[in-house]
C-alpha positions, 0 to 999 in steps of 0.5 A, a space after each residue: 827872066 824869073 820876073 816874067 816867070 812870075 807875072 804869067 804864074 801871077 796871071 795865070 792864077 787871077 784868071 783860075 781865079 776868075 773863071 772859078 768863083 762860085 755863082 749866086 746859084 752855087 751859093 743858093 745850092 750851098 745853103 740849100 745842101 747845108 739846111 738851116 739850123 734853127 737857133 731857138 732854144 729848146 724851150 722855144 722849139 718845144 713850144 713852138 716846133 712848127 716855126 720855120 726857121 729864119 733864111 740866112 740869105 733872107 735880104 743878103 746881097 751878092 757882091 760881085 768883085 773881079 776875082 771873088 764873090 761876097 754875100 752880105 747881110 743887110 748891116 754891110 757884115 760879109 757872111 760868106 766870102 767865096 773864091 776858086 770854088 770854095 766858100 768861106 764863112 764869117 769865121 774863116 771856115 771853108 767848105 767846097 761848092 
């Protein structure tokens, strides 16, 4: 009995997990929220304070896995991880869709 108790909780949690993981839209939303910092020094944005600042998501690619979502740079380094709604970055710190 309390192993059947466990496999349907465990189910239940893989199918929240699967119905709620973030999309490559919420992930452009997310970004587009944060603003992008721009990393010059103060030299550099004072000399050049027109430049855009470089996109994060600039020729990353969406991973899609079953029960979570990735966005990778072009070197294969996860810089977002996403699951039931949430991202995660590189370091380990969550923030809500």
């Amino acid at each position: 009995m309390k192993n059947a108790v466990i496999v349907i909780l465990s189910m239940a949690l893989a199918i929240g997990a699967f119905l709620s993981r973030p999309c490559e839209d919420d992930f452009t939303a997310f970004v587009a929220a944060q603003g992008i910092p721009d990393q010059r020094s103060l030299p550099a944005r004072l000399i050049h304070p027109t430049r855009a600042a470089r996109n994060p998501i600039e020729g990353a690619q969406f991973c899609d896995r079953i029960l979570w979502v990735e966005i990778r740079d072009k070197d294969g380094k996860t810089l977002y991880a996403g699951l039931f709604n949430h991202w995660w970055d590189s370091t380990g710190r969550m923030q809500r869709v």
